[in-house]
C-alpha positions as CSV (number, residue, x, y, z in Angstrom):
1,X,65.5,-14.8,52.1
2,X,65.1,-11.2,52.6
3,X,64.9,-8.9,55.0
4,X,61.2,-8.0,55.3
5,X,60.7,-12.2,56.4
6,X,59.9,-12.2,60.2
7,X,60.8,-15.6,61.5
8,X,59.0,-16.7,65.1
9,X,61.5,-18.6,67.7
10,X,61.9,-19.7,70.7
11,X,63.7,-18.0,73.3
12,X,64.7,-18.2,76.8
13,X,61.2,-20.1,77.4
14,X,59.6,-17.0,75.9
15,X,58.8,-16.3,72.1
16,X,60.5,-14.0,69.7
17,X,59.6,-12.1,66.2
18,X,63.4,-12.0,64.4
19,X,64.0,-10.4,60.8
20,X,65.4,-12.4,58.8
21,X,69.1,-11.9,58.3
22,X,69.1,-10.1,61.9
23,X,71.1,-10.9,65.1
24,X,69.2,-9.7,67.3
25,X,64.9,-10.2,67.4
26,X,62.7,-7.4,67.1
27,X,60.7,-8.0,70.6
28,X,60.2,-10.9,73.1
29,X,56.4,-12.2,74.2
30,X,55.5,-14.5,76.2
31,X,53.3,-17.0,74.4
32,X,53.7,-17.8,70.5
33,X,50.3,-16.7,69.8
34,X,51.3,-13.3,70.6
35,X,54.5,-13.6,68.7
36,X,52.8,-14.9,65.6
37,X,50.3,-12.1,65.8
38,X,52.4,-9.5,65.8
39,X,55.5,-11.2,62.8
40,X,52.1,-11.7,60.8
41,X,51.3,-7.6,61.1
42,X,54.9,-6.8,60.3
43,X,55.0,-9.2,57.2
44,X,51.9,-7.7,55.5
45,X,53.2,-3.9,56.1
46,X,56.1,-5.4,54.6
47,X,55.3,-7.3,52.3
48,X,57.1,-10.5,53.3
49,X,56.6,-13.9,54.7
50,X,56.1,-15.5,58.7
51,X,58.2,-18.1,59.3
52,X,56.6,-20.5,62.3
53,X,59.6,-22.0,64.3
54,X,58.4,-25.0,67.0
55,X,60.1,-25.4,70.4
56,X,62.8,-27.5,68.5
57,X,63.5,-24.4,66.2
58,X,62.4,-26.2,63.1
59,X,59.8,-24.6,60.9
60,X,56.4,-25.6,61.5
61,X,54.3,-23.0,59.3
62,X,54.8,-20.6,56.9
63,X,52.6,-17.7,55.4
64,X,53.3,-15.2,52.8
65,X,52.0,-12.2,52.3
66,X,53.8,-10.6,49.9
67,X,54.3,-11.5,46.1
68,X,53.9,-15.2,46.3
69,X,55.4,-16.9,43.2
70,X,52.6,-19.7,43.5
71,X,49.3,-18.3,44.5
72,X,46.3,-20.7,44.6
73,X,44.2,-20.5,41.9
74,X,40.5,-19.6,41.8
């Protein structure tokens, strides 16, 4: 896992965009959409991957868009 991963959690009944490796979370929204939105932007600047966490903290969804070992074909 590096550092340009952006992981999407729940917080405090809010939503949160956290680097990977990172104490603290970048910013706080208040729905998950929003939160997604704006993990997905930082991952393609970056380079990395959005990991989806549900309201139990387990990952739910996952996108890359960096150097993806296994890209589809065709």
């Amino acid at each position: 896992m590096t550092a340009k991963n952006q992981h999407v959690v729940p917080r405090g009944g809010r939503w949160a965009v956290r680097k990977a490796g990172a104490e603290r979370v970048t910013r706080h929204f208040d729905t998950q959409h929003e939160a997604i939105k704006a993990a997905r932007g930082l991952a393609r600047n970056q380079g990395g991957e959005v990991f989806i966490h549900g309201r139990d903290g387990r990952i739910r969804e996952r996108d890359s868009y960096g150097n993806d070992p296994f890209p589809p074909r065709g």
